[in-house]
C-alpha positions in Angstrom: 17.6 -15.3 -30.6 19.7 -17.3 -28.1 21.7 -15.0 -25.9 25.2 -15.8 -25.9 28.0 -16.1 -23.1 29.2 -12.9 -25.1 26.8 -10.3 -24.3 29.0 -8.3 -22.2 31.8 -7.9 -24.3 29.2 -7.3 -27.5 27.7 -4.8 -25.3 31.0 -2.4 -24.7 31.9 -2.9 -28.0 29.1 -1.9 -29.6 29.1 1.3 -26.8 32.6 2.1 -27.8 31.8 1.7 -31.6 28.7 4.1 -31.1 30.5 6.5 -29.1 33.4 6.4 -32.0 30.2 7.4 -34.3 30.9 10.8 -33.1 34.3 11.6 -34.4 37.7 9.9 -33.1 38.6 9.6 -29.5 41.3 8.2 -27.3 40.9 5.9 -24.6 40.3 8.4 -21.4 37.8 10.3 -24.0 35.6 7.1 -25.1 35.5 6.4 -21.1 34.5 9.6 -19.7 31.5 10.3 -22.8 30.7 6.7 -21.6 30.4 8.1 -18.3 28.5 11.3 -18.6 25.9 9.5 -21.8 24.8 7.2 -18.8 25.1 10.1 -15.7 28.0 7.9 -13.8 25.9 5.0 -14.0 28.5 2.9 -16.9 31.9 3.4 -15.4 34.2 1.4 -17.7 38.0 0.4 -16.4 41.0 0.5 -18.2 41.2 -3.6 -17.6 38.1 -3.8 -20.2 38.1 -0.8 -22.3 41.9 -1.7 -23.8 41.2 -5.0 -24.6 38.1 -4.2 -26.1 39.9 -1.5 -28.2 42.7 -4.4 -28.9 40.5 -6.4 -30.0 38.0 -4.6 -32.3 40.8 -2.7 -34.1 42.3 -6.9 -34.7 38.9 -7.2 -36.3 39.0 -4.3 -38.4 36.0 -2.4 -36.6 38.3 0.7 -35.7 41.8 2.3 -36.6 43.9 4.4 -34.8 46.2 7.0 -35.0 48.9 8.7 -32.8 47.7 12.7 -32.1 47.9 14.8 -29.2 45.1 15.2 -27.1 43.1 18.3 -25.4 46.1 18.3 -22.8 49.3 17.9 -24.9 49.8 14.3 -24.4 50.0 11.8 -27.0 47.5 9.8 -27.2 46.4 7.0 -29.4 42.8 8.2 -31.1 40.4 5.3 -32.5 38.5 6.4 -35.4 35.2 3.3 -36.6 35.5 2.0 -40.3 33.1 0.6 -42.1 32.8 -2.8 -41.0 32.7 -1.3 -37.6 29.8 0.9 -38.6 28.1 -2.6 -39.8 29.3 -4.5 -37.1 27.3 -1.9 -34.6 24.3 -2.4 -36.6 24.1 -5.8 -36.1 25.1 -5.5 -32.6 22.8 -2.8 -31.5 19.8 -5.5 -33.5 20.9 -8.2 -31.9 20.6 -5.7 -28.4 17.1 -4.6 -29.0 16.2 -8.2 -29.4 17.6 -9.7 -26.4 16.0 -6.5 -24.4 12.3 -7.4 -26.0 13.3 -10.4 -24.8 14.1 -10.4 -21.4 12.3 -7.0 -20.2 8.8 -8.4 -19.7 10.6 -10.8 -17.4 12.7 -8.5 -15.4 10.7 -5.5 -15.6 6.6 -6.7 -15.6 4.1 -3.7 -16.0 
């Protein structure tokens, strides 16, 4: 599997698909789940999340809806489809792969 210069944006999307798995969430909600899944280890900035959100509800991975969140705001919740749930299939595959890969390298026993 030859690892592509796209790895980090496959990567968020594929977090932000997964953590869509669990039910709609706005923007502030997919980055602090993000945040407390990995213990403040994965903070993710506004500057990438967005675009990442732009861009995978352009490809039809997500849809979204105007609600109100847990504070009485409008928000903007993203909800996965279909070919998102098969897109993070592949992605999470193609993930595993490039980790069997490059773990014995970075990480020797």
């Amino acid at each position: 599997m030859p690892a592509t210069k796209d790895r980090l944006h496959g990567t968020l999307d594929a977090l932000v698909l997964k953590t869509l798995t669990f039910g709609p969430r706005h923007g502030y909600a997919i980055v602090r789940w993000l945040s407390e899944q990995t213990r403040d280890t994965l903070i993710v900035e506004e500057g990438s999340l967005y675009p990442a959100l732009y861009r995978m509800e352009r490809d039809g991975w997500i849809e979204a809806d105007w609600g109100t969140s847990e504070l009485g705001r409008k928000a903007k919740f993203y909800h996965i489809t279909d070919k998102g749930r098969r897109q993070l299939r592949d992605e999470t595959k193609e993930f595993a792969s490039f980790v069997a890969a490059v773990a014995p390298l970075l990480l020797p026993a």
